[in-house]
C-alpha positions as CSV (number, residue, x, y, z in Angstrom):
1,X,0.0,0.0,0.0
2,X,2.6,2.4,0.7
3,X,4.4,1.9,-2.7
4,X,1.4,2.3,-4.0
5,X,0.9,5.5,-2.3
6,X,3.9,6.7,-2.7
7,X,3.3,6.7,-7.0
8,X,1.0,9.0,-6.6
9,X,4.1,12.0,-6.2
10,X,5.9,10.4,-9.8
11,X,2.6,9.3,-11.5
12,X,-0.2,11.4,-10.7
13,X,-2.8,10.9,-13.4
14,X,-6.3,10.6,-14.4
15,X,-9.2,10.3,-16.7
16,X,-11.2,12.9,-17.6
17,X,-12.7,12.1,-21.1
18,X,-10.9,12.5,-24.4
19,X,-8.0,15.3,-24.4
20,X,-6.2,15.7,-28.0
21,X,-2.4,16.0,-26.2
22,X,-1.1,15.0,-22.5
23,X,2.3,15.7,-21.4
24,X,4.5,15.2,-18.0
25,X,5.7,18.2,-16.8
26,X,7.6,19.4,-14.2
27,X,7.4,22.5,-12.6
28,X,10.5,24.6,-14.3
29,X,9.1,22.7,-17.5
30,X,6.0,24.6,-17.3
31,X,7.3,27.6,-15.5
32,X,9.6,28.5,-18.7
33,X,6.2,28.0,-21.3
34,X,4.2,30.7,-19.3
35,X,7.3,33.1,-19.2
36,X,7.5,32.4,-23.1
37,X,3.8,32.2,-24.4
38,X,1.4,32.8,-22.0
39,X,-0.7,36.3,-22.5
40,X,0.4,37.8,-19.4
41,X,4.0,37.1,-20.5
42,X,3.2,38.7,-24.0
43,X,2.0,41.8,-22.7
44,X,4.9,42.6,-20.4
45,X,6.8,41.9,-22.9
46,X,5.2,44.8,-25.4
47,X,4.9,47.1,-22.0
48,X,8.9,46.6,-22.1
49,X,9.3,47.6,-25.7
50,X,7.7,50.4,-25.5
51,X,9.0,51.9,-22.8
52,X,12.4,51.1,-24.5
53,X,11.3,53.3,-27.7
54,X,10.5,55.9,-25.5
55,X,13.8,55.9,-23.9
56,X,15.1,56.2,-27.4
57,X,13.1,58.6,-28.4
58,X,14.3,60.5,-25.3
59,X,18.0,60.1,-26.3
60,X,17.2,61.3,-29.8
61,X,16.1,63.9,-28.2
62,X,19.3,64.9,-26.9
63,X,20.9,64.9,-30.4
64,X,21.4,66.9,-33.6
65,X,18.4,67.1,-35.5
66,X,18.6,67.8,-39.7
67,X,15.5,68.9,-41.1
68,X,15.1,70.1,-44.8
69,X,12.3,72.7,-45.6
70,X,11.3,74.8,-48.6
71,X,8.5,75.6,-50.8
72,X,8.5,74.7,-54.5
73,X,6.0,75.9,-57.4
74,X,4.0,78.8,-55.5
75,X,2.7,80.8,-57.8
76,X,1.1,84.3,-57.1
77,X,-1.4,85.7,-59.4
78,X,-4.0,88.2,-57.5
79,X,-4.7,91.3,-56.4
80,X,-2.9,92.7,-53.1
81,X,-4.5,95.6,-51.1
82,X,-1.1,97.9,-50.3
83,X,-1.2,100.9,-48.4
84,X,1.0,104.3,-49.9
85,X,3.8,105.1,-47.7
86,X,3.9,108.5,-49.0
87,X,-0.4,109.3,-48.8
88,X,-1.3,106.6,-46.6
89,X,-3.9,105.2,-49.5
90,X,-5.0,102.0,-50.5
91,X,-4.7,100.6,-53.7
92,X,-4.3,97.0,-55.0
93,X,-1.9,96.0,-56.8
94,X,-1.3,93.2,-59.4
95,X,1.1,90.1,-58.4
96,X,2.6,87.5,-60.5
97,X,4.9,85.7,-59.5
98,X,6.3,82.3,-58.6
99,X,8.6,81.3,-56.0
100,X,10.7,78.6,-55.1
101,X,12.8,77.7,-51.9
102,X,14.8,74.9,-50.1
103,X,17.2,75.0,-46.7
104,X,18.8,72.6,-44.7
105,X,18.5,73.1,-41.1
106,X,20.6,71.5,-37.8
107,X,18.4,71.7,-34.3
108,X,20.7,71.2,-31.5
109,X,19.1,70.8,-28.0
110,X,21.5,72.4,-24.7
111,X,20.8,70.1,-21.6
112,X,22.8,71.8,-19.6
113,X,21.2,75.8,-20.1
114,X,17.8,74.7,-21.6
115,X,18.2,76.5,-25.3
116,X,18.2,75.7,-28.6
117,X,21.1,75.9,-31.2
118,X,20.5,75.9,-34.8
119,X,22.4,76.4,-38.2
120,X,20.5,76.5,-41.6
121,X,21.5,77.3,-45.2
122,X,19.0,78.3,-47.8
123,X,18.2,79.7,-51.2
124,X,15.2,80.7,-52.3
125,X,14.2,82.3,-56.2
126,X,11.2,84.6,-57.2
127,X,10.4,84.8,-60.8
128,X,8.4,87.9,-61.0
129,X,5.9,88.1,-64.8
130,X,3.9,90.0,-66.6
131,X,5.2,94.1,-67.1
132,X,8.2,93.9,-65.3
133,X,9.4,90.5,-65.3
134,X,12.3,89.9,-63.7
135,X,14.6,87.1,-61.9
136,X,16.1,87.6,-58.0
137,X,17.7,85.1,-56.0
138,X,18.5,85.2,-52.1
139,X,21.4,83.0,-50.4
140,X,21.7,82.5,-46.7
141,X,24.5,80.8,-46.9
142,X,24.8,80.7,-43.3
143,X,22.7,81.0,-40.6
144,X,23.4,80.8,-36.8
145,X,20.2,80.8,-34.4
146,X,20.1,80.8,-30.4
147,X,17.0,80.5,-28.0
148,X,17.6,80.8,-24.8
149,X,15.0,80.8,-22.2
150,X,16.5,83.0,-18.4
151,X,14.9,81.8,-15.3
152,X,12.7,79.7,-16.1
153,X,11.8,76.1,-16.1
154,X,14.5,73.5,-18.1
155,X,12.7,70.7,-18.9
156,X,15.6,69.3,-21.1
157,X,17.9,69.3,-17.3
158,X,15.2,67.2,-15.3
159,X,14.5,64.8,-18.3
160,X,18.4,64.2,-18.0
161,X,18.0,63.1,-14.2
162,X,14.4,61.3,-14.8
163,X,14.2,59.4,-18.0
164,X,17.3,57.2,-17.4
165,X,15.9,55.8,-14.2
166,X,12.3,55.7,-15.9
167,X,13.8,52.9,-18.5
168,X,15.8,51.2,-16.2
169,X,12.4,50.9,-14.0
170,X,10.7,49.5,-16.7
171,X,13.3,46.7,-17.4
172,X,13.1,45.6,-13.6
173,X,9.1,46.1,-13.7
174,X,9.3,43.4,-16.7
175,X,11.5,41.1,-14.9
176,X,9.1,41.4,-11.9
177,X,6.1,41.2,-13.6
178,X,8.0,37.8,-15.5
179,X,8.3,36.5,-11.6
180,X,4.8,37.6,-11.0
181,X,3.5,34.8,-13.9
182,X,6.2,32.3,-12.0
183,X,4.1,32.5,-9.2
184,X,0.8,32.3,-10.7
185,X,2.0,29.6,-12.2
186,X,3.1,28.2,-9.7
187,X,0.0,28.1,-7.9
188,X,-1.7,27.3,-10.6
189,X,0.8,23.9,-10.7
190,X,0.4,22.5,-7.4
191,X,-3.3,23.5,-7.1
192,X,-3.8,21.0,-10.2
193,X,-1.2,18.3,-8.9
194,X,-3.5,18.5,-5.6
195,X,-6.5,18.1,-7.4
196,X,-5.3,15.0,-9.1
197,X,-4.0,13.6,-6.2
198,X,-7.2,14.4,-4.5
199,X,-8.7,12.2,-7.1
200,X,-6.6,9.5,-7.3
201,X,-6.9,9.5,-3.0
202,X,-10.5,9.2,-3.7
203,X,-10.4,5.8,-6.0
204,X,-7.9,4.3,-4.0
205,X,-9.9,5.3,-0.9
206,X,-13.0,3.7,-2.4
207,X,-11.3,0.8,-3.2
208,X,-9.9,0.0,0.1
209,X,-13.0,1.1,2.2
210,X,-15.0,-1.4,-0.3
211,X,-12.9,-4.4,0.6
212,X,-12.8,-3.6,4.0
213,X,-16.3,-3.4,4.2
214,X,-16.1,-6.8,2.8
215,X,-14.5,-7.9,5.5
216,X,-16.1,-5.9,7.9
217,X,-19.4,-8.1,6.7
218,X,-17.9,-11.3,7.4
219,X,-16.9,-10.6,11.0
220,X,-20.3,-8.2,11.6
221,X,-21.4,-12.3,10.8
222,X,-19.3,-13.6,13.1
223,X,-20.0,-10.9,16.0
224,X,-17.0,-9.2,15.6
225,X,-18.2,-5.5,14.3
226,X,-21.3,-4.0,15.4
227,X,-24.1,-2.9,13.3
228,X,-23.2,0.6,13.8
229,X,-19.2,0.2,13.2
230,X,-20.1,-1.5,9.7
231,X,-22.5,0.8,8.8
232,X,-20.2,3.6,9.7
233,X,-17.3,2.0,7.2
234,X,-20.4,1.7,4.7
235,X,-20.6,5.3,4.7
236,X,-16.9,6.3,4.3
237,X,-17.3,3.9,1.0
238,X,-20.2,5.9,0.1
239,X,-18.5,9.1,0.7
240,X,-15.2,8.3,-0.7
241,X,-17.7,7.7,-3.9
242,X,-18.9,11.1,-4.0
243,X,-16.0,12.3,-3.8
244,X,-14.1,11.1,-7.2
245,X,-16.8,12.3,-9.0
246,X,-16.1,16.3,-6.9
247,X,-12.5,15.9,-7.3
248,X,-12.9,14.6,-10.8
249,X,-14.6,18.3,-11.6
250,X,-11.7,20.0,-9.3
251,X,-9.5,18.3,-11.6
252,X,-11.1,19.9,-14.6
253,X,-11.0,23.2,-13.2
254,X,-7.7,23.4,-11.9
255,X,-6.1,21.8,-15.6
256,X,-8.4,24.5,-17.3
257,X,-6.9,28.0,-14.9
258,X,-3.2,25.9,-15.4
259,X,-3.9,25.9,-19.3
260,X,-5.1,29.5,-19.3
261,X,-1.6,30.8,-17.8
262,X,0.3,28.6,-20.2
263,X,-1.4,29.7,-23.5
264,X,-3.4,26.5,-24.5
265,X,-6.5,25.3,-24.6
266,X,-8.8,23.4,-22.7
267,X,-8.3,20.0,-24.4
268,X,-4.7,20.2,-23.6
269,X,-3.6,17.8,-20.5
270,X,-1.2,18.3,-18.2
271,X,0.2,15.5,-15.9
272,X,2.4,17.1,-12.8
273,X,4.5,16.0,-11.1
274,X,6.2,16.5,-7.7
275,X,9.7,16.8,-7.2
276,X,11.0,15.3,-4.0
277,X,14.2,17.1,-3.9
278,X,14.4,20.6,-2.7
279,X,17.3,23.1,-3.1
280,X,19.4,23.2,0.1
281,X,19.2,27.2,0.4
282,X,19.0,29.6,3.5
283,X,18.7,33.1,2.7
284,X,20.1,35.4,5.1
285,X,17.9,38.6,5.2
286,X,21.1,41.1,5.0
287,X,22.2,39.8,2.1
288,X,18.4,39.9,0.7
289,X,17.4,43.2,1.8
290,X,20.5,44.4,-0.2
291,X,19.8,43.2,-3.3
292,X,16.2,44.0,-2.4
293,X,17.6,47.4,-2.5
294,X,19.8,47.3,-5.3
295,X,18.4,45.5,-8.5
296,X,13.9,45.6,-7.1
297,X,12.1,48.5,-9.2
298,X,11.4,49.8,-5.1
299,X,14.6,52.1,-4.9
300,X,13.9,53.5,-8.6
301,X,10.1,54.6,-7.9
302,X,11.1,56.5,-4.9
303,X,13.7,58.4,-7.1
304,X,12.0,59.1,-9.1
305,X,9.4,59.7,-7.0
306,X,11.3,62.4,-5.0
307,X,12.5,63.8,-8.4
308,X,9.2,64.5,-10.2
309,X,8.5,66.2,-6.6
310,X,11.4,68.4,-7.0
311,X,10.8,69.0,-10.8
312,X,7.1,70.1,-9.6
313,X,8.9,72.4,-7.1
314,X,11.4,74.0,-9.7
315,X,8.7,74.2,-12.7
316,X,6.3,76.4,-9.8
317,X,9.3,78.2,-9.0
318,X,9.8,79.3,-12.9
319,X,6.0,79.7,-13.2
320,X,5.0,82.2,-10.7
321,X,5.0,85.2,-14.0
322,X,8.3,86.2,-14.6
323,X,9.8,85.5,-18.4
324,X,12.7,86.3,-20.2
325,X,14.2,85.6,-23.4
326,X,17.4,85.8,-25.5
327,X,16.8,85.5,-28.8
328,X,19.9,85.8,-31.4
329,X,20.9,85.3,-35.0
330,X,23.9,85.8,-36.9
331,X,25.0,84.8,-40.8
332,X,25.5,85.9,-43.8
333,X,22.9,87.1,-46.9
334,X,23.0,88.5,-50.2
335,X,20.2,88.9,-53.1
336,X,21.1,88.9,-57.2
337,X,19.5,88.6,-60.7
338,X,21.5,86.2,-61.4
339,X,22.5,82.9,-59.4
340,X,26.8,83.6,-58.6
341,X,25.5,87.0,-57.6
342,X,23.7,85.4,-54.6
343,X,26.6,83.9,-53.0
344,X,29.6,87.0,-54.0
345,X,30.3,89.6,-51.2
346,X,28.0,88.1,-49.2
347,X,26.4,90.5,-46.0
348,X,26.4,90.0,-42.5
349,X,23.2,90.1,-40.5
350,X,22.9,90.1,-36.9
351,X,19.6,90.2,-34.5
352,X,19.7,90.0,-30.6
353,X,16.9,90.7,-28.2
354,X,16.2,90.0,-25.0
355,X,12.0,89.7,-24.3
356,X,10.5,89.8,-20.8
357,X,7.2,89.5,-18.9
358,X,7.2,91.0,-15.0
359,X,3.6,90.5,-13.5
360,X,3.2,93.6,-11.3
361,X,0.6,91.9,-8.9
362,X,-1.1,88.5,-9.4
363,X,-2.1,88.5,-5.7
364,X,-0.3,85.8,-4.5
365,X,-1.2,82.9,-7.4
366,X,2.8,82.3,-8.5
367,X,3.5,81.9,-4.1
368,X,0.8,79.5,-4.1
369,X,1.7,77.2,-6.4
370,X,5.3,77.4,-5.2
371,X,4.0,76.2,-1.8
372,X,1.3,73.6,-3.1
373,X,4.8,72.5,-5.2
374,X,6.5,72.2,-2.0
375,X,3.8,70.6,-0.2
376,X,3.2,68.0,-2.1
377,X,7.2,67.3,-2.0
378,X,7.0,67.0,2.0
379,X,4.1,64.5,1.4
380,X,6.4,62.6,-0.9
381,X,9.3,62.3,1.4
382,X,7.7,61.1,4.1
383,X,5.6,58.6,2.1
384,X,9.2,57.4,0.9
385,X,10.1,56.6,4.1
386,X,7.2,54.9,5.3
387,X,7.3,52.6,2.2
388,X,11.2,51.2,2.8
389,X,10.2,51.1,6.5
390,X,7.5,48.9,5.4
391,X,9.1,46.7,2.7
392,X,12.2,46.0,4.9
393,X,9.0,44.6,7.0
394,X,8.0,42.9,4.5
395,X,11.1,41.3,3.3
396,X,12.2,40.4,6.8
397,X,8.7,38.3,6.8
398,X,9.5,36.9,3.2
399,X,12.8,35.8,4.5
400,X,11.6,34.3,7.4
401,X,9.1,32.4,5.9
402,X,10.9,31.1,3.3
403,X,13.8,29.7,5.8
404,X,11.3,28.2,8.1
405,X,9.4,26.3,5.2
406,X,11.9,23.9,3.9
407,X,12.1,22.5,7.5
408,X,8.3,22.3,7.2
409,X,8.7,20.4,4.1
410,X,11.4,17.6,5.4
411,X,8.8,17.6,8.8
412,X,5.5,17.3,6.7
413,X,7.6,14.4,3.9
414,X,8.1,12.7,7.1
415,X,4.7,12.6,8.3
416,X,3.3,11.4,5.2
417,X,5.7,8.8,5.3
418,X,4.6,7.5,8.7
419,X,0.6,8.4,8.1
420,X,0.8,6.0,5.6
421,X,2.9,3.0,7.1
422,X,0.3,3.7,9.7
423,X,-2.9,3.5,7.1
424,X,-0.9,0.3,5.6
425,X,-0.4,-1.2,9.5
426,X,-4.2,-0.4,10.6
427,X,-5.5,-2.2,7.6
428,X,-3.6,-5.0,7.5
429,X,-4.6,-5.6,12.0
430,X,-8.3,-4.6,10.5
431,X,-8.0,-7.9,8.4
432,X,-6.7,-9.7,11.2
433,X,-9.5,-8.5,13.3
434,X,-7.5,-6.5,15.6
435,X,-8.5,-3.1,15.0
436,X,-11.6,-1.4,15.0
437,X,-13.3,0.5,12.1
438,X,-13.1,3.5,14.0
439,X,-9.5,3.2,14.0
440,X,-9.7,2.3,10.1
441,X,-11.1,5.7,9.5
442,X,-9.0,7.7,11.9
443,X,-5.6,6.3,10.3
444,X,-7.1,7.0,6.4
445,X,-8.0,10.2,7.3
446,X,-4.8,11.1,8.7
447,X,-2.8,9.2,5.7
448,X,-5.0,11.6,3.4
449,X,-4.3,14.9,5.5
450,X,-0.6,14.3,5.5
451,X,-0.5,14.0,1.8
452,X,-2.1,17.1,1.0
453,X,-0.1,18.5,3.7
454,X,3.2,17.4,2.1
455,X,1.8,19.3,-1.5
456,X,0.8,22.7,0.0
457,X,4.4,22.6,2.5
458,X,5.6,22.2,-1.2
459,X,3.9,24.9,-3.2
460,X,4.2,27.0,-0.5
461,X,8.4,26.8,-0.9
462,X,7.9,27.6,-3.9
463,X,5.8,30.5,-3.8
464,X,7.8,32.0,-1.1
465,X,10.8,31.3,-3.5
466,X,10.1,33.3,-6.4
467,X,8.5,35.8,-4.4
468,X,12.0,36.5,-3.0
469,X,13.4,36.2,-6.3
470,X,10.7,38.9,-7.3
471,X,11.9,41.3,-5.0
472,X,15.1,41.0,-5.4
473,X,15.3,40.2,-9.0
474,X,18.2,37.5,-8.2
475,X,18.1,33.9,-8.8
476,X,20.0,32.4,-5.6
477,X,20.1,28.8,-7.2
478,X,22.5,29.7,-9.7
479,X,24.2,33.0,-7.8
480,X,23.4,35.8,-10.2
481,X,21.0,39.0,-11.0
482,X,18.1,37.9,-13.3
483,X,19.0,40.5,-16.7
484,X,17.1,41.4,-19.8
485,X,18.1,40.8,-22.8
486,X,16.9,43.7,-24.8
487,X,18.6,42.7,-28.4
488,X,16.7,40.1,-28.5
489,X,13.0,41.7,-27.7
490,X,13.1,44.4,-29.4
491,X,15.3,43.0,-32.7
């Protein structure tokens, strides 16, 4: 009996009608085809990408842009309404024309002041009809161009400090979110190897309860049992009917959530399996709450947490009404009838200005928002510190779980072990008429308890596993931080 029992961890199996593929496999087996194909895992991954193009798009940002402009074929034939400079009377006035343009322009962003750089060439032609027709071209040969914003808010400085962090967040929030589906599906697993074994408890259950009660007849013959001992064994054979065809439908369920998380469908059959051998690890919270802090997205959401606060604080600051501008432009031009005139003794041309807006009273608004700004950075600080105060909490109870439950595996393995040499003893004395039926029952339900007891002590190491792992992105089987390979998710 207790070989037989024991089958149940390396074959656990059972019919449920016609399914059109089964396949054993263990837990790392189906662990690596949700982190591949399931939904969840697709999504995370197209969350990743795209917070990768947007870091790109940031750091493209931050480098020369070439754009080419112009107009080509716009011709002018209408009447203009011109005022006199020397009367001051309207007339219009006939135009035919057509004019043509190109440039190349260079945009260069400053991080470091907030401005804009730029250096564009262009050549333009107007071909005037009718009357007095005539040909004139104008070169800019070069043109140098400066914006620079004083006092006010540089959006290109904090992007610097925030967008860096923002994309290594989002790698770590895929890898999390990839340990998140390990331990769904690890859950998901066990909960199905528990139903099966539930099941395959309940046949081999009924079986032995129906030949006891066999022989539980014969000596109710002989004087042996009472009345109410044999009908008490007739109900646990009664019950442990029932209950293959309830665990049969717990089976179904639990193969149909597994088969959700893994990407197939329902007529796809799994067959678990558990594995008796258990890494030999103790994690040592230290070592964990430093990794916690190192490679979790945790420490990067509170930077950048604290630095959107202070960006808030520095964009009220450079809100509260006051503006100034430098503006500046220097290069060279020249205009001719004919196209080498437009580029010979070229002029110079310079333009600097300086605009400003001073709000003379705004009763208070720009002070406010400064304060709200700096209010709601307080509130962020101290929320900062209450969350690491409460995950080193939390990872001191992840770490003490997780240390305590492989001893509560080997204890519960060990218990099984004896709950069923008991079951096996009790039935053979039952045979031999030295045991009661209440002592039948007592020792089969124990032998049942301890097994699902074994598979949830289990589960639960697992869980508690990857949810360490999770938080600390770090696989401490093989020794090293759990990476992303972007080449080959974005490629």
């Amino acid at each position: 009996m207790y070989k037989k029992i024991s089958l149940i961890f390396i074959y656990v199996f059972i019919s449920l009608g016609v399914c059109s593929a089964q396949q054993d496999m263990s837990l790392s087996e189906v662990i690596r085809t949700a982190r591949f194909q399931s939904v969840e895992a697709l999504q995370a991954r197209q969350a990743f990408i795209s917070t990768y193009w947007a870091y790109r798009s940031y750091r493209a940002s931050r480098l020369p842009s070439v754009y080419m402009y112009g107009n080509l074929m716009n011709f002018d034939r209408s009447l203009t309404l011109l005022q006199s400079p020397e009367d001051g009377s309207l007339n219009y006035v006939g135009s035919n024309n057509l004019q043509n343009g190109i440039g190349l322009e260079v945009n260069q962003n400053i991080t470091f002041t907030g401005g804009t750089l730029s250096v564009a060439s262009d050549l333009s032609r107007i071909d005037q009809f009718g009357m007095n027709k005539s040909l004139t071209w104008y070169s800019r040969p070069v043109t140098v161009s400066y914006y620079q914003p004083l006092f006010t808010y540089n959006q290109f400085k904090w992007d610097k400090k925030i967008e860096p962090k923002q994309y290594e967040k989002g790698k770590r929030d895929y890898l999390e979110t990839m340990e998140g589906i390990t331990i769904n599906v690890v859950y998901a697993y066990h909960s199905l190897l528990l139903a099966k074994m539930n099941n395959e408890i309940s046949q081999s259950n009924f079986t032995n309860s129906r030949n006891m009660l066999t022989i539980a007849k014969e000596r109710y013959n002989l004087g042996d049992v009472t009345k109410a001992e044999y009908l008490q064994l007739e109900l646990r054979m009664l019950n442990d009917s029932i209950a293959i065809n309830e665990t049969a439908v717990q089976v179904r369920q639990a193969q149909m959530q597994l088969n959700s998380l893994l990407g197939y469908d329902e007529s796809f059959e799994i067959n678990p399996r558990v594995e008796d051998e258990l890494p030999d690890i103790q994690m040592d919270y230290d070592v964990v709450m430093e990794k916690a802090l190192t490679n979790s997205s945790f420490t990067l959401d509170n930077e950048i947490n604290l630095l959107n606060a202070e960006s808030g604080v520095a964009q009220a600051k450079a809100s509260r009404g006051f503006s100034f501008a430098l503006n500046a432009r220097f290069g060279m031009s020249k205009t001719g009838s004919e196209f080498p005139q437009a580029y010979k003794n070229l002029l110079d041309q310079e333009v600097v200005g300086i605009t400003f807006s001073i709000p003379i009273f705004d009763w208070g608004l720009g002070k406010g928002k400064v304060q709200k700004a700096k209010a709601a950075q307080e509130v962020v600080r101290a929320q900062v510190q209450q969350y690491e105060n409460d995950y080193r909490r939390q990872m001191f109870t992840a770490v003490s779980q997780f240390n305590n439950q492989r001893q509560q595996c080997l204890m519960s393995q060990k218990a099984m072990r004896i709950a069923s040499e008991r079951y096996e003893l009790t039935m053979h004395r039952f045979k031999e008429g030295q045991s009661s039926v209440t002592e039948l029952n007592l020792a089969q339900t124990e032998n049942d308890t301890a097994l699902r007891q074994y598979v949830n002590d289990v589960s639960n190491f697992w869980m508690y596993y990857y949810t360490l792992r999770q938080h600390t992105l770090y696989d401490f089987i093989s020794g090293h931080d759990l990476e992303v390979d972007v080449k080959e998710m974005v490629m």
